[in-house]
C-alpha positions in Angstrom: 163.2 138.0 183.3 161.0 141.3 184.0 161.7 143.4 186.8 159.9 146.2 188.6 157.0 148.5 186.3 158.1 145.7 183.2 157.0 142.8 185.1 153.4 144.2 186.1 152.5 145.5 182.7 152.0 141.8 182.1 150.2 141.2 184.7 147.4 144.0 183.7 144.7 143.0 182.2 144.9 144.7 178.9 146.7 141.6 177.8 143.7 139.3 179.2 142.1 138.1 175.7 138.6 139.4 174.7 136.1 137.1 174.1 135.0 136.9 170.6 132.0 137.7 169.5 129.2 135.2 167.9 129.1 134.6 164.8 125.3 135.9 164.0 123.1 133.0 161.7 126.7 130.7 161.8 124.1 128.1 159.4 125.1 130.6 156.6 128.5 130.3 156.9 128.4 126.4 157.2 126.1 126.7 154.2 129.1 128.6 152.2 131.9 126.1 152.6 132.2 124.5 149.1 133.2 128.1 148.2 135.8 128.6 151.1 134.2 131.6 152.4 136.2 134.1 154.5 134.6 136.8 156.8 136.0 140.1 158.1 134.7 142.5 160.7 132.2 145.4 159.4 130.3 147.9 161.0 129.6 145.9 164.2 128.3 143.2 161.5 130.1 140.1 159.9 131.2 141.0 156.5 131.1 137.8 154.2 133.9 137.3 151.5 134.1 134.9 148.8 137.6 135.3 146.8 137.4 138.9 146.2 134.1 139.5 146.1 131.9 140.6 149.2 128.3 138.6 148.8 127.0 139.0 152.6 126.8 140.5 155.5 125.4 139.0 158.8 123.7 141.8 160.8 122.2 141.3 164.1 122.6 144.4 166.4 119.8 145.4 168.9 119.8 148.8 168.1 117.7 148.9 164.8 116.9 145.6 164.7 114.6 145.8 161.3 117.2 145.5 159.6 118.9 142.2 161.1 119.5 139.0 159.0 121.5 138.6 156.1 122.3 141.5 153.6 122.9 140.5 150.1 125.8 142.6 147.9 124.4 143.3 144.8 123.1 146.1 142.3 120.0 148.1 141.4 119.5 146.5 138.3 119.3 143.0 139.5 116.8 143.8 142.5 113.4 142.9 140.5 115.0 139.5 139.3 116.2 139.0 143.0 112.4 139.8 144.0 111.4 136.8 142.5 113.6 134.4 144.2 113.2 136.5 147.7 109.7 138.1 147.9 110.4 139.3 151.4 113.8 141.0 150.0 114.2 144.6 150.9 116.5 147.8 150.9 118.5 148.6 153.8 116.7 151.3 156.6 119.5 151.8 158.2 121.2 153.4 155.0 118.8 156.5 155.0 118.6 156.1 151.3 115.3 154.8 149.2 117.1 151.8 147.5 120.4 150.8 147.8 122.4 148.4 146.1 122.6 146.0 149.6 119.7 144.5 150.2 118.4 142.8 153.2 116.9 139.2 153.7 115.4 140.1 156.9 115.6 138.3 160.2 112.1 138.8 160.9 110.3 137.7 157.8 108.5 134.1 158.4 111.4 132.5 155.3 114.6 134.0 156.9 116.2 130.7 157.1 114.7 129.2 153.6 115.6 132.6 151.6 119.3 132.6 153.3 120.1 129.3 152.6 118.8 129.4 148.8 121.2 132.8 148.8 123.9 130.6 149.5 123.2 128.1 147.3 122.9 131.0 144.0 126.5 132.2 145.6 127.8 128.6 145.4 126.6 128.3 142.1 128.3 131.2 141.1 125.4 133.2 140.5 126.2 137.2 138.8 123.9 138.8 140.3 125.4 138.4 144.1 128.8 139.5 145.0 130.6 142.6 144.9 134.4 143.7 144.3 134.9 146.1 146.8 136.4 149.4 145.6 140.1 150.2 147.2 140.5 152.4 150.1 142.4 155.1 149.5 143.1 157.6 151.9 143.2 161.4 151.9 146.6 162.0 151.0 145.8 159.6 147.5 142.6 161.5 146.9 144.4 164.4 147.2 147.2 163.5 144.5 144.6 162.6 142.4 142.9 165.6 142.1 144.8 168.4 139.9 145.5 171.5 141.5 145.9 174.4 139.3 148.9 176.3 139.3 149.2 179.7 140.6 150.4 182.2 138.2 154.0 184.0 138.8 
């Protein structure tokens, strides 16, 4: 039994549970599950995860919303193949950068839904061109051991 200052700490509301939040374009997700798809946190987005690959993310944020719907993990060199299968398929704005290697089936475009779904049906199928191993984070200390150091001279 808590007494005293122990016994309101649990009565504070820091240990009222938060909402969570929802799930942005959930049909992808549903659309996923013969490939037991897992998701993780991201950016204020929903980072998408089958095995150990990253293929999506789910992005619908108010504060640029251009670049809302589904972001597909892949790399330059399959972008004009990609095209082909997702006319309306873009880089990423929010990324300050030309062309990336995400790409973004955009909220907005008249096809979202169609072009999402037939992006979860090329993940499904295993498709190579979608999907991502993410690189390992590493933090400063292990960058710093990494890099050689000359030694002074005596």
């Amino acid at each position: 039994m808590l007494h005293g200052k122990n016994r309101k700490a649990l009565d504070d509301d820091a240990f009222v549970a938060r909402p969570r939040k929802r799930v942005p374009y959930e049909f992808v997700l549903d659309a996923l599950i013969a490939v037991s798809p897992w998701t993780r946190p991201m950016f204020g987005c929903l980072a998408v995860y089958v095995g150990d690959k990253i293929v999506l993310i789910l992005r619908d944020k108010s504060g640029t919303p251009a670049d809302n719907g589904v972001w597909i993990a892949t790399t330059q060199e399959h972008h004009e193949s990609l095209r082909h299968e997702f006319p309306n398929m873009r880089s990423i704005r929010v990324l300050r950068r030309k062309v990336t290697g995400w790409q973004v089936l955009p909220a907005e475009a008249a096809d979202f839904e169609e072009a999402a779904l037939r992006a979860c049906e090329l993940i499904v199928g295993g498709d190579a061109r979608i999907g991502k191993v993410p690189g390992s984070r590493r933090g400063a200390s292990a960058k710093a051991k990494k890099r050689k150091i000359p030694k002074r001279p005596r």
